[in-house]
PAZAPA-4460 file (N, C-alpha, C; in steps of 0.05 Angstrom, whole numbers, plus 32768, in hexadecimal, padded with zeros to 4 digits):
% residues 164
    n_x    n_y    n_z   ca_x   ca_y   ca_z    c_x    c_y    c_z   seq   type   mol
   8264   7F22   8020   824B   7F13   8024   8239   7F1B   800C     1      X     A
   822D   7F07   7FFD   821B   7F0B   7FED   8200   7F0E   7FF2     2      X     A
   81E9   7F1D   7FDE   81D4   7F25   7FED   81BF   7F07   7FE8     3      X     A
   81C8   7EED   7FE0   81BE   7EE0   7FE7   81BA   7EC3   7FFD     4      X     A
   81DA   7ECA   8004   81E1   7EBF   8020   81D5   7EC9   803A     5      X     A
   81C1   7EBD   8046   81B2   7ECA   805C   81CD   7ECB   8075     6      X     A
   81C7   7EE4   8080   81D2   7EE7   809E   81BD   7EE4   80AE     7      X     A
   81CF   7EDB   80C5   81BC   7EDA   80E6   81BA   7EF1   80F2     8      X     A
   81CB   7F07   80EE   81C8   7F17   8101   81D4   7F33   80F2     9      X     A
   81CD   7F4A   80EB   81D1   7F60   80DD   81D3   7F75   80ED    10      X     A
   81EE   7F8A   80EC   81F6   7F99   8105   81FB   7FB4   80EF    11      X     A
   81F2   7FCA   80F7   81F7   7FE9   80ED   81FB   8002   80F7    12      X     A
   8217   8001   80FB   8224   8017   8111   821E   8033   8102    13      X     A
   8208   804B   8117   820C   8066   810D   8217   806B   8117    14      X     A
   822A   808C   8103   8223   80A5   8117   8216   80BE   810A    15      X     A
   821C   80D3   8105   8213   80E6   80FB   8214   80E9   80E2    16      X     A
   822D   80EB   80CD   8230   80EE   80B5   8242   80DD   80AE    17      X     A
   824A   80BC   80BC   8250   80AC   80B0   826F   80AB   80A7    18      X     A
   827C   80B9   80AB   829C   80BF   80AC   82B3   80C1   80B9    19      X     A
   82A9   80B7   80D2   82C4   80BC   80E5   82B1   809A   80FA    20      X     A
   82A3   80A5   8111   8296   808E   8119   8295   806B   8113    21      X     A
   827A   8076   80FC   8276   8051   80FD   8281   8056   80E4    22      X     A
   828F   8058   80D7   8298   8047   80BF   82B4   8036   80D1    23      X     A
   82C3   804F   80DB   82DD   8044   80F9   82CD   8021   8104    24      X     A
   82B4   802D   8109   82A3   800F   8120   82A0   8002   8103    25      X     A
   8294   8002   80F9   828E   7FEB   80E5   82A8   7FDF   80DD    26      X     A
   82BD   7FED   80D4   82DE   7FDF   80D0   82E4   7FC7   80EC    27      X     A
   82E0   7FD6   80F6   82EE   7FCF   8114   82E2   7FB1   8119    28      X     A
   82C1   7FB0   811A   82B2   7F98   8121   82B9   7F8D   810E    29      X     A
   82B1   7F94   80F1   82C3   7F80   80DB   82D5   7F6C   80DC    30      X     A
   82F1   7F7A   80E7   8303   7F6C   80EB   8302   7F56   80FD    31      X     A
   82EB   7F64   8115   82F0   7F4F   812F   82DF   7F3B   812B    32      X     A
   82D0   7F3D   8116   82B7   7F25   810B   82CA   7F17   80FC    33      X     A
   82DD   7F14   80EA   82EA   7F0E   80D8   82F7   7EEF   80E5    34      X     A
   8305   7EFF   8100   830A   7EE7   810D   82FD   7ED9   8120    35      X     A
   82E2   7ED6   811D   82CF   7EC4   8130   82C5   7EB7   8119    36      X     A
   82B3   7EA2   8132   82A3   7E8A   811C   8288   7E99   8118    37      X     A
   8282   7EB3   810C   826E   7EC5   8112   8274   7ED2   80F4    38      X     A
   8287   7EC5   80E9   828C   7EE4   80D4   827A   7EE2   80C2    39      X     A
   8277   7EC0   80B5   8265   7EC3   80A4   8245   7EC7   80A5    40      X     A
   823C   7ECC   80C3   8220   7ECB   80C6   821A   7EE4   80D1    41      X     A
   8225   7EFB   80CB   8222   7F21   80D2   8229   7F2D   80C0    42      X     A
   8213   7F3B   80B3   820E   7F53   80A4   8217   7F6A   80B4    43      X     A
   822E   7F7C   80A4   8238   7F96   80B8   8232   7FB0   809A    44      X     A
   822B   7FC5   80AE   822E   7FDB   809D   8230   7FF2   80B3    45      X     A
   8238   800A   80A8   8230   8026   80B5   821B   8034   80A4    46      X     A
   821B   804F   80B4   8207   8066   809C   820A   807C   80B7    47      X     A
   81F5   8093   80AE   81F9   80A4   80C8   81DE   80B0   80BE    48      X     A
   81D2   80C2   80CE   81B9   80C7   80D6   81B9   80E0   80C6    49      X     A
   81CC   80F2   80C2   81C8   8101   80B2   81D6   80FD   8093    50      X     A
   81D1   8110   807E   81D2   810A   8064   81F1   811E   8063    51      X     A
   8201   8129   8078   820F   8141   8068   8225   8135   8051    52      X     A
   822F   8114   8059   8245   810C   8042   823C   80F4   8030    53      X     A
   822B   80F6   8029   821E   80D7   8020   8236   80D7   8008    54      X     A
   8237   80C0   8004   824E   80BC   7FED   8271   80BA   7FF4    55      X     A
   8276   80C6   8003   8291   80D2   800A   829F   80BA   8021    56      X     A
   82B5   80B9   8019   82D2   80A4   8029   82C8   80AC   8045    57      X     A
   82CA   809D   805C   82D2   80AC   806F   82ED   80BA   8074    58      X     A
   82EF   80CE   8088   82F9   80E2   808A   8313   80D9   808E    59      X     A
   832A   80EA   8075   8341   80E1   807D   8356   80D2   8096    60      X     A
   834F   80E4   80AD   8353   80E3   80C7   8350   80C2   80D9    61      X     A
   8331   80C6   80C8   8324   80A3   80CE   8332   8098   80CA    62      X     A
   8341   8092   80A8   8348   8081   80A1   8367   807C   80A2    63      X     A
   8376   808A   80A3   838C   8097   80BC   8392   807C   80CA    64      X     A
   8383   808B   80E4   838A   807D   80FB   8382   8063   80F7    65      X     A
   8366   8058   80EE   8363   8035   80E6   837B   802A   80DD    66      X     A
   837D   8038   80C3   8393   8022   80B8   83A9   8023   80CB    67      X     A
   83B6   8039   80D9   83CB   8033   80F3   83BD   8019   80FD    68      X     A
   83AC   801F   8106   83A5   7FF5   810F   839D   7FDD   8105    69      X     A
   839C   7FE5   80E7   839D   7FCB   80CF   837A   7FCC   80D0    70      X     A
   836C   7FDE   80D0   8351   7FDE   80C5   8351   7FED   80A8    71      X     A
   8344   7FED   8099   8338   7FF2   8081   831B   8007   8078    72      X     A
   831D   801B   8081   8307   802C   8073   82FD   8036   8061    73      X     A
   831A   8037   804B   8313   8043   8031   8300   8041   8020    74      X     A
   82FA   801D   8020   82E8   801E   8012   82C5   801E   8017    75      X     A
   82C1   802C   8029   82AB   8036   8040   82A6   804B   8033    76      X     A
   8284   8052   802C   8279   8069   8020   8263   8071   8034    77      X     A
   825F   808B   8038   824B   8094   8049   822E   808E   803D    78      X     A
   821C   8087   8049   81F8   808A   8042   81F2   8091   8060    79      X     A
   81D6   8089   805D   81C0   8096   8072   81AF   8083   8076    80      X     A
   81AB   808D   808E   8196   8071   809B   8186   8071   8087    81      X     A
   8178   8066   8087   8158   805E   807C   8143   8051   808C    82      X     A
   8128   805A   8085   8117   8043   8091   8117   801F   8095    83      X     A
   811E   801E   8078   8128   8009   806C   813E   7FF4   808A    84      X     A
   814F   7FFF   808C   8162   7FFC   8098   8158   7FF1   80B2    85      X     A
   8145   7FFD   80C1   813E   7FF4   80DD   8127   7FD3   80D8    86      X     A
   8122   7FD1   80BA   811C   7FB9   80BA   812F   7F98   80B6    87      X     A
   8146   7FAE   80A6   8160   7F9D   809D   8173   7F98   80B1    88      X     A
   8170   7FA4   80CE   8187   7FA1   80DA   8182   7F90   80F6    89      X     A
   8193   7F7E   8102   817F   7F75   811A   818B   7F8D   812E    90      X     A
   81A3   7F9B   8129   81B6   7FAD   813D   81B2   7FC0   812E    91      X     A
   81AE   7FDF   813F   81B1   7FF6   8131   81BD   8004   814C    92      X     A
   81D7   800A   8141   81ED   8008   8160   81F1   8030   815E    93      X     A
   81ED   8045   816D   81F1   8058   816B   820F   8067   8171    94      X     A
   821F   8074   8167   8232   8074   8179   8238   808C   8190    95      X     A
   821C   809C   818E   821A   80AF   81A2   81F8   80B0   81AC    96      X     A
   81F1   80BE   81C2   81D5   80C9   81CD   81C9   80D3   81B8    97      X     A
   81CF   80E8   81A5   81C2   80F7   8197   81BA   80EE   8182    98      X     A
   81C7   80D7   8172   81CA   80C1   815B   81B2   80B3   816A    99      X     A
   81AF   80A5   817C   819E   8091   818A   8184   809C   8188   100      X     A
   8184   80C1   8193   816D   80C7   819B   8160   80C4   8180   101      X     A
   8177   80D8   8167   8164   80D0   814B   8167   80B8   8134   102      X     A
   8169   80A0   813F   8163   808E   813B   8148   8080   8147   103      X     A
   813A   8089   815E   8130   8080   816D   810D   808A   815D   104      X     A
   8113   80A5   8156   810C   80BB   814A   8104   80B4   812E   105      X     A
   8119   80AA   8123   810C   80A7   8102   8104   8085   80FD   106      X     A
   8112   8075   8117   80FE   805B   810F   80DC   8059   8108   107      X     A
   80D9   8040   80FC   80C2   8041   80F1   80AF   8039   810C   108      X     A
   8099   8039   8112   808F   802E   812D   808C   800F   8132   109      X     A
   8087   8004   811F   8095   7FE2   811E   80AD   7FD9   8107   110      X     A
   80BE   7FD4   811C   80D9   7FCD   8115   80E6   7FB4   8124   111      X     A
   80FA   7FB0   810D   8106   7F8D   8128   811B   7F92   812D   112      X     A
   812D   7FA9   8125   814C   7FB7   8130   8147   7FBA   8150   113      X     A
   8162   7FB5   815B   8166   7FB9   8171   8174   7FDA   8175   114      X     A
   8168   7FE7   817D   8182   8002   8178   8184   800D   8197   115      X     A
   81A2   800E   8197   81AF   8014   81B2   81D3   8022   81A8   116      X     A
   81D8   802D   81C5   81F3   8035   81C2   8205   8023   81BC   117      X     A
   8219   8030   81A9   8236   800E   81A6   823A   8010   81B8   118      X     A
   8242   8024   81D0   8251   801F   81E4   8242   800B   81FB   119      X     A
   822C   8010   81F8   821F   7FF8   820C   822D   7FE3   820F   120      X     A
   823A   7FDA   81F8   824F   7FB5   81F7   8265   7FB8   8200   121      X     A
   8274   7FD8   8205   8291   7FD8   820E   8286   7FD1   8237   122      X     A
   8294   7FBD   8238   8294   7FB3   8256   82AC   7FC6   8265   123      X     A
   82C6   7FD9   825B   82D7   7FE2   8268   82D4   7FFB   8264   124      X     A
   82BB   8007   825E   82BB   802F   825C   82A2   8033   8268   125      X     A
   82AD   804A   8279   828D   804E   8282   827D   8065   826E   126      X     A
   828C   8067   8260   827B   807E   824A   8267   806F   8239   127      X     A
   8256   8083   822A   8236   806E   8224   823E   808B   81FA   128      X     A
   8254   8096   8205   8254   80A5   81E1   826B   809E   81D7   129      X     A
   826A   809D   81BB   8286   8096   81B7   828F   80BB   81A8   130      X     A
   829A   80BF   81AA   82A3   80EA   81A7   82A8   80E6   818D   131      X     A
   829B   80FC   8185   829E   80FF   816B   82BD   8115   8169   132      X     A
   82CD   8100   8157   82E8   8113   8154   82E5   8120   813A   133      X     A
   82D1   812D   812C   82D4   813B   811A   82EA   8153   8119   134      X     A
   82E0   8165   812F   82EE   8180   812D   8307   817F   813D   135      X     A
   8309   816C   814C   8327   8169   8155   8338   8159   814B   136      X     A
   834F   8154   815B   8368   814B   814F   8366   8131   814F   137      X     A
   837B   8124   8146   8389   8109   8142   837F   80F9   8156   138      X     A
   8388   8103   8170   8382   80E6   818B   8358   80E8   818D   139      X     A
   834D   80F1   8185   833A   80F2   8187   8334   80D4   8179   140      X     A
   833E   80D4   815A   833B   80BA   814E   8342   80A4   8153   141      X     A
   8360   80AB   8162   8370   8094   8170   8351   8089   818B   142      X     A
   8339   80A4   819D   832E   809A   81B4   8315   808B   81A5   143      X     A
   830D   8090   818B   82FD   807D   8180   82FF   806A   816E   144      X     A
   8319   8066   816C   831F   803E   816B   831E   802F   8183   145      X     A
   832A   8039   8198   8331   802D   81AB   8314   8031   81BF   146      X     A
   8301   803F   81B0   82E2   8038   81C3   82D5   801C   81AF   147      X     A
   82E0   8021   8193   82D0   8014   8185   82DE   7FEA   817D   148      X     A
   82F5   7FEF   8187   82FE   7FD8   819B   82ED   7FCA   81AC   149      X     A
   82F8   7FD5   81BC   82DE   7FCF   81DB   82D0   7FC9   81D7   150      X     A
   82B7   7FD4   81C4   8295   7FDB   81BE   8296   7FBD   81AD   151      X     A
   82A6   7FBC   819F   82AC   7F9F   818A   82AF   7F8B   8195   152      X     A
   82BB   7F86   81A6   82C8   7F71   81B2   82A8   7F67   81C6   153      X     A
   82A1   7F75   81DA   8287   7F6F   81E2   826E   7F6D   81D0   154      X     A
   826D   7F7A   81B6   8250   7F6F   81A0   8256   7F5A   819E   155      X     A
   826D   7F52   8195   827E   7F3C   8185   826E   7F25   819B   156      X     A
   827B   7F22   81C0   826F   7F14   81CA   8254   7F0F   81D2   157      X     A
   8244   7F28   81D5   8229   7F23   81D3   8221   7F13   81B9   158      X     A
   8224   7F1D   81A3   8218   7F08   8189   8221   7EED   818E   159      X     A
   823A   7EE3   819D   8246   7ECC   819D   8231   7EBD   81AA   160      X     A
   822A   7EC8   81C0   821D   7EBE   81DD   81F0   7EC5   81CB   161      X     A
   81F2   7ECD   81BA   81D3   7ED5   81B5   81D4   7EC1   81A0   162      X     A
   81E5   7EB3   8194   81DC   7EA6   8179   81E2   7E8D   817F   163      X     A
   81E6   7E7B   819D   81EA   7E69   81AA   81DA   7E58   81A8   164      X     A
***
């Protein structure tokens, strides 16, 4: 998408340092935008609330298990929220409590972002975090595709049903 083609609707999955999380969610919705009549009118990005990898691939592991399901991360670089950002985005999707709380925290006091949990859109989990698999193993990454599925598949239909 070029930066002079306007979108309708602009979506920006955090989590903490931007490497395992939402770059995974931003792949993931990607793809599932790709095949709706939605793809060309949504701006997607990630970032994470803290600065520890700005610059850096996401995390091997991440990108691992995606491509096992034909997503694409590599070419995904970490940044950081910005102020900026809560004016640019209409979604500022968290992928845990603690992400939310400091998002909630460093917004500006007038803003037009919506910011809430991704998992709010998964209709089949009753969980509201998506777990950060940093320090653990493999199926950890395998449990945050398969939240960030779910969480996609319901944005996907809310935007369907909001841009009606």
């Amino acid at each position: 998408m070029t930066d002079t083609q306007p979108t309708s609707t602009s979506v920006l999955f955090v989590c903490l340092g931007n490497i395992c999380r939402s770059p995974t969610a931003q792949a993931v919705f990607e793809a599932r935008l790709a095949d709706s009549p939605l793809a060309a009118d949504v701006e997607v990005d990630s970032a994470g609330t803290a600065a520890y990898h700005l610059g850096k691939a996401p995390d091997p592991r991440s990108q691992a298990a995606a491509r096992a399901r034909g997503y694409k991360l590599d070419h995904l670089r970490a940044r950081q929220v910005t102020p900026e950002d809560f004016h640019r985005f209409d979604y500022i999707l968290a992928m845990d409590s603690d992400n939310l709380i400091n998002l909630n925290a460093m917004a500006p006091e007038s803003h037009r972002a919506t910011v809430a949990l991704f998992l709010d859109f998964a209709a089949v989990t009753e969980l509201r975090d998506v777990p950060d698999p940093y320090f653990g193993g493999d199926e950890g990454f395998a449990t945050v595709l398969d939240l960030c599925e779910q969480a996609s598949h319901g944005l996907l239909t809310h935007l369907q049903t909001a841009t009606r």
